[in-house]
TINU-314143 format. One record per atom (N, C-alpha, C): atom name; x, y, z; residue number from 1. Coordinates in steps of 0.1 Angstrom, whole numbers. Example, Ala and Ser with C-alpha at 12.3 -4.5 7.8 and 13.67 -1.06 7.14 Angstrom:
<rs>
(r "N" (132 -57 78) 1)
(r "CA" (123 -45 78) 1)
(r "C" (132 -33 78) 1)
(r "N" (128 -22 71) 2)
(r "CA" (137 -11 71) 2)
(r "C" (129 0 79) 2)
</rs>
This chain:
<rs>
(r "N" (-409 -227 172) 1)
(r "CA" (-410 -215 164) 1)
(r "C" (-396 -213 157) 1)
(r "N" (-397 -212 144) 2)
(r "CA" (-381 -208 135) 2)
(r "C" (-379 -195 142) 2)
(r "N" (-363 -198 143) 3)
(r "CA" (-356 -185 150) 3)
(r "C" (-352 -173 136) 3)
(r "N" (-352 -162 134) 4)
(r "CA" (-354 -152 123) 4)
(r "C" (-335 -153 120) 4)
(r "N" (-331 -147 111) 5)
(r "CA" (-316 -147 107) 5)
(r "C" (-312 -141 115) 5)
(r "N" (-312 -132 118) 6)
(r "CA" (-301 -126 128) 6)
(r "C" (-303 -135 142) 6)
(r "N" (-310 -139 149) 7)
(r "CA" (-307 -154 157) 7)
(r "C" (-305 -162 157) 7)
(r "N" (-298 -170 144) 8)
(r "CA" (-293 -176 136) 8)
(r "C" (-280 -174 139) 8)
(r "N" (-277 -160 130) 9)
(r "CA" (-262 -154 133) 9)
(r "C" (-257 -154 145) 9)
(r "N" (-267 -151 158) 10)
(r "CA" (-263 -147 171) 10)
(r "C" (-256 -160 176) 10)
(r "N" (-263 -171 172) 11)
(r "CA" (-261 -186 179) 11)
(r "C" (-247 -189 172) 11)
(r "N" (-245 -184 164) 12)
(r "CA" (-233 -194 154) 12)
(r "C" (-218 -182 161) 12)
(r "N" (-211 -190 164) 13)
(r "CA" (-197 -185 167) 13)
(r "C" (-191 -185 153) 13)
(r "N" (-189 -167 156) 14)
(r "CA" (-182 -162 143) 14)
(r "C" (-169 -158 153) 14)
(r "N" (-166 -159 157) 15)
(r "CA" (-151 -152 167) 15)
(r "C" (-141 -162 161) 15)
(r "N" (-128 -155 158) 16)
(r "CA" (-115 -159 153) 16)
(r "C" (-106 -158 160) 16)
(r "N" (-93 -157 157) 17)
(r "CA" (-82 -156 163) 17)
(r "C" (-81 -138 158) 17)
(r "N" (-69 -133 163) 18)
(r "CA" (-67 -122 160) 18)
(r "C" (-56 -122 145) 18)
(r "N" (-56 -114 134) 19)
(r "CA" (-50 -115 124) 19)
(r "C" (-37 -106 122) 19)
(r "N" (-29 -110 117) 20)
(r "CA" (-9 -108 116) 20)
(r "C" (-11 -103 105) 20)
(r "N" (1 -92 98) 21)
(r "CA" (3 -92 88) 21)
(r "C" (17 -96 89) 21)
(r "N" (23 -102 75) 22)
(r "CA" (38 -103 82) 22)
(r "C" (43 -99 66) 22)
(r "N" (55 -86 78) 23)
(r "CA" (57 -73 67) 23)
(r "C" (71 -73 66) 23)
(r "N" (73 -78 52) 24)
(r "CA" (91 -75 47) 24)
(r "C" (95 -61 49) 24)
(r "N" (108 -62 53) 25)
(r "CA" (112 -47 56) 25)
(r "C" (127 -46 44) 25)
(r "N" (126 -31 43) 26)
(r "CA" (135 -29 30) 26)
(r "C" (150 -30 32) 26)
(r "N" (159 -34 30) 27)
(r "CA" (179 -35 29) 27)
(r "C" (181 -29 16) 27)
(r "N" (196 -27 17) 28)
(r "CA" (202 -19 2) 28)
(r "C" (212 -37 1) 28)
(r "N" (206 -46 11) 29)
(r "CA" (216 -60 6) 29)
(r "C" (210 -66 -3) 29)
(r "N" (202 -68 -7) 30)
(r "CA" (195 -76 -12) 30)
(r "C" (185 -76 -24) 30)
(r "N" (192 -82 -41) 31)
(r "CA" (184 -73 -51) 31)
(r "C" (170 -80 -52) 31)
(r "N" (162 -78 -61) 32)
(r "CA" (147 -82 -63) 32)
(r "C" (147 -92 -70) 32)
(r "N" (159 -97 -72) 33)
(r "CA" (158 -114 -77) 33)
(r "C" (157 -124 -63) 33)
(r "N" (164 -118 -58) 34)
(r "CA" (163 -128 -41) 34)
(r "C" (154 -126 -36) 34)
(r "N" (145 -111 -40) 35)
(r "CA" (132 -110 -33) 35)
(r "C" (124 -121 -39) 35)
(r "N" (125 -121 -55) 36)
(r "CA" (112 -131 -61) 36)
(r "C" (116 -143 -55) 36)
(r "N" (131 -147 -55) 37)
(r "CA" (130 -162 -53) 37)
(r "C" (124 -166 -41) 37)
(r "N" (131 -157 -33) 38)
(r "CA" (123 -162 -16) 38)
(r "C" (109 -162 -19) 38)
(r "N" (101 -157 -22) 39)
(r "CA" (86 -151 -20) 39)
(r "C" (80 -167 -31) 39)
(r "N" (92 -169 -43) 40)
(r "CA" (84 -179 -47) 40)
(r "C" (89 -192 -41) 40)
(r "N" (97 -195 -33) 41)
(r "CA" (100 -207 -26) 41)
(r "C" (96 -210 -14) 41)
(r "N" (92 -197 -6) 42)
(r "CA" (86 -200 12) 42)
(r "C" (69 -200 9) 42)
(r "N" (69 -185 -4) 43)
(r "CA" (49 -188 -1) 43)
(r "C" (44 -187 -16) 43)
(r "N" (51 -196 -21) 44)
(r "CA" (44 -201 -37) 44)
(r "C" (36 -190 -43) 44)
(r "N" (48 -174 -41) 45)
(r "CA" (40 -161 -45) 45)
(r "C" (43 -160 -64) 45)
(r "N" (36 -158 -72) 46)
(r "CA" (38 -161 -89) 46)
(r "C" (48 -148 -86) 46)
(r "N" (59 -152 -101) 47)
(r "CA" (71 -142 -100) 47)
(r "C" (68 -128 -103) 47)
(r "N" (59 -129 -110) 48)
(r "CA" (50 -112 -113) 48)
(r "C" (46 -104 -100) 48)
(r "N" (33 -115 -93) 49)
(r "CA" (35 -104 -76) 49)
(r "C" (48 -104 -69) 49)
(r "N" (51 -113 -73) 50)
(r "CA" (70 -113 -59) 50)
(r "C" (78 -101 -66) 50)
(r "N" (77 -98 -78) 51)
(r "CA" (84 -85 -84) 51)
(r "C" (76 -74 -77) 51)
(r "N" (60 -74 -78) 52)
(r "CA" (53 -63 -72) 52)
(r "C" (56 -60 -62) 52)
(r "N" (60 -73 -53) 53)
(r "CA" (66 -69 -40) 53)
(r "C" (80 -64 -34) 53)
(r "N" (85 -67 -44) 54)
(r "CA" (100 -65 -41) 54)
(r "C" (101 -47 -44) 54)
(r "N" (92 -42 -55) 55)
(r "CA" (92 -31 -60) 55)
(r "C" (87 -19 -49) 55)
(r "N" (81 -27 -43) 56)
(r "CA" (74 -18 -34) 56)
(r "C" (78 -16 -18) 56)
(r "N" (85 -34 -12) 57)
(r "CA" (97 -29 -5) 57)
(r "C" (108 -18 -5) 57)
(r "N" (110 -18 -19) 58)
(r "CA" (119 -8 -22) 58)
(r "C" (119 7 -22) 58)
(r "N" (109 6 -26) 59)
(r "CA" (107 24 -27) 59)
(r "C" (99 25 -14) 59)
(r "N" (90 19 -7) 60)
(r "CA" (83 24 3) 60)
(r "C" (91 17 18) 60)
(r "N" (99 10 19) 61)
(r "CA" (106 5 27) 61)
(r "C" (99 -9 35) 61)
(r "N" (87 -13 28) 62)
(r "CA" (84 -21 40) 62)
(r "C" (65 -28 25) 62)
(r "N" (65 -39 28) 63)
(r "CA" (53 -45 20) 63)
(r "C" (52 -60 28) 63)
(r "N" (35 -54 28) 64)
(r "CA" (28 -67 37) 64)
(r "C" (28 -81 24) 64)
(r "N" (29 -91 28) 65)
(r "CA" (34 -100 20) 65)
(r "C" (22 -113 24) 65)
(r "N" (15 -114 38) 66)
(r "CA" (5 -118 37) 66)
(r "C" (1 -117 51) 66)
(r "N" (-14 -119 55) 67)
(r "CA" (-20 -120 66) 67)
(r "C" (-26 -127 72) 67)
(r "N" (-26 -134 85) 68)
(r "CA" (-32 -145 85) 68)
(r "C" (-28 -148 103) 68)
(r "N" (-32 -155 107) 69)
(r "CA" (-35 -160 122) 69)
(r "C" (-17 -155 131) 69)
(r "N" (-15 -152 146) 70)
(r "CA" (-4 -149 151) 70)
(r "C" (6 -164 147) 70)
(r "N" (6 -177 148) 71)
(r "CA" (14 -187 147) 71)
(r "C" (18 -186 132) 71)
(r "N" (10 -185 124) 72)
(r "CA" (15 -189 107) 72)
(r "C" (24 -175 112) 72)
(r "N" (18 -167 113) 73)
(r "CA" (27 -146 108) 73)
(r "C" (39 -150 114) 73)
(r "N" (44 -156 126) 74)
(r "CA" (53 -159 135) 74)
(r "C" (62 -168 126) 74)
(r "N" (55 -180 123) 75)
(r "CA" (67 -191 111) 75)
(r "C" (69 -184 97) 75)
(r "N" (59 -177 95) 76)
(r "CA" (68 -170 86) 76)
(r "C" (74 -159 85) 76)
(r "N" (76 -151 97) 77)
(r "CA" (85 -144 100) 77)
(r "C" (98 -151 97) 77)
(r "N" (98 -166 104) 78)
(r "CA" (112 -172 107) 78)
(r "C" (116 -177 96) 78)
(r "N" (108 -183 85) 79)
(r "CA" (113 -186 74) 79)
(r "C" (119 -176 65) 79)
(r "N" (114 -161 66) 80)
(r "CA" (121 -158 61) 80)
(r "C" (136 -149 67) 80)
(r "N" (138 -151 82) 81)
(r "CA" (149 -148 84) 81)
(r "C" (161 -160 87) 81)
(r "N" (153 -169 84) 82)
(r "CA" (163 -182 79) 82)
(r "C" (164 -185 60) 82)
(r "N" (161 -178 52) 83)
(r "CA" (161 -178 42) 83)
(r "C" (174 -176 38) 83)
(r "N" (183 -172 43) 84)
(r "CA" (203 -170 36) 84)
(r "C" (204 -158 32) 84)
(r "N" (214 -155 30) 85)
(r "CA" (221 -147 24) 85)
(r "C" (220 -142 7) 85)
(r "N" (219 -132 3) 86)
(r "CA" (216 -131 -14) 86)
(r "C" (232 -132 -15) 86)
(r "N" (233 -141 -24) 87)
(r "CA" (246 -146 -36) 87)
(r "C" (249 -135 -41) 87)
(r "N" (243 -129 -51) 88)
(r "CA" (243 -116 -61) 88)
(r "C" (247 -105 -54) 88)
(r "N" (246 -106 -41) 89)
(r "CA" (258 -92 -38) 89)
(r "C" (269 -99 -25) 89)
(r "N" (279 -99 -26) 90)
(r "CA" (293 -102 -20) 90)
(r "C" (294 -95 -6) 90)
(r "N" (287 -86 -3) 91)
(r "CA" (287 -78 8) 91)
(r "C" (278 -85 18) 91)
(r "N" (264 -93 15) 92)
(r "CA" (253 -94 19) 92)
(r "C" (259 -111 32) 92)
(r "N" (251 -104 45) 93)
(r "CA" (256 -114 54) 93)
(r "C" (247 -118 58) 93)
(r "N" (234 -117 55) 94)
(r "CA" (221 -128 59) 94)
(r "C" (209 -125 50) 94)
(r "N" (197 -129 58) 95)
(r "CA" (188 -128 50) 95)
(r "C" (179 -115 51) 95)
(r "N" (167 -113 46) 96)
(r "CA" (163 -101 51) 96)
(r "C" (153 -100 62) 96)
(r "N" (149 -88 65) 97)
(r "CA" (139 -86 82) 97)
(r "C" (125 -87 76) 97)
(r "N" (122 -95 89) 98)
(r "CA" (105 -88 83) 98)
(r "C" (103 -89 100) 98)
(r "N" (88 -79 102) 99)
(r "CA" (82 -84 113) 99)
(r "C" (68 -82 115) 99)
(r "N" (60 -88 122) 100)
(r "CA" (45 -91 125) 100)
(r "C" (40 -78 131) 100)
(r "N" (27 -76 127) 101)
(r "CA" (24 -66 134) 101)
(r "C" (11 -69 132) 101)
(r "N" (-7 -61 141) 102)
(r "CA" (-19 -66 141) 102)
(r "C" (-23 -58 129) 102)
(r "N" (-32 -69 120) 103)
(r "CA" (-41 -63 108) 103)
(r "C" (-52 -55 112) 103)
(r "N" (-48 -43 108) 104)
(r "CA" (-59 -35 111) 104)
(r "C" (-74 -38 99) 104)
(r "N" (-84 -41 111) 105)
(r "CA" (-97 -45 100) 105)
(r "C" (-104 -30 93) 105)
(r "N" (-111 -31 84) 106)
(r "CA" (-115 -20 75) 106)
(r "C" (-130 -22 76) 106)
</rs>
């Protein structure tokens, strides 16, 4: 006997891992040219959204930058707190924060 679609569905493992967002948080160190460069050299972000992002760090203090399984959110947490210091300002003594937190589903 063919099983109907929803027992279909029932048999197929849809279960994932739980999803990260991993969220830049805002400094007065660091201008929005270090934002674009970082964002286009750790996650190949085009310089237009890495400006949208930087913009929005800024005034709102904090922008999710991408979402995706706890180990990737985690490495790239670290890549970007191994990313250096911004050149462009003389004061600036590392790189910027970000941290993981659970994607809330909609």
């Amino acid at each position: 006997m063919a099983q109907t679609l929803e027992q279909t569905l029932e048999d197929i493992d849809l279960s994932h891992e739980p999803l990260f967002n991993v969220v830049l948080l805002n400094d007065d160190l660091h201008t929005d040219a270090y934002v674009v460069e970082m964002l286009g050299r750790l996650f190949f972000i085009a310089p237009a959204q890495a400006f949208r992002h930087a913009v929005e760090v800024d005034t709102t203090g904090r922008t999710i930058l991408i979402t995706c399984e706890q180990p990737q959110a985690h490495f790239a947490k670290d890549q970007i707190h191994g990313f250096g210091r911004d050149p462009r300002i003389k004061t600036c003594a590392g790189s910027m924060s970000a941290i993981i937190e659970p994607a809330v589903s909609k």
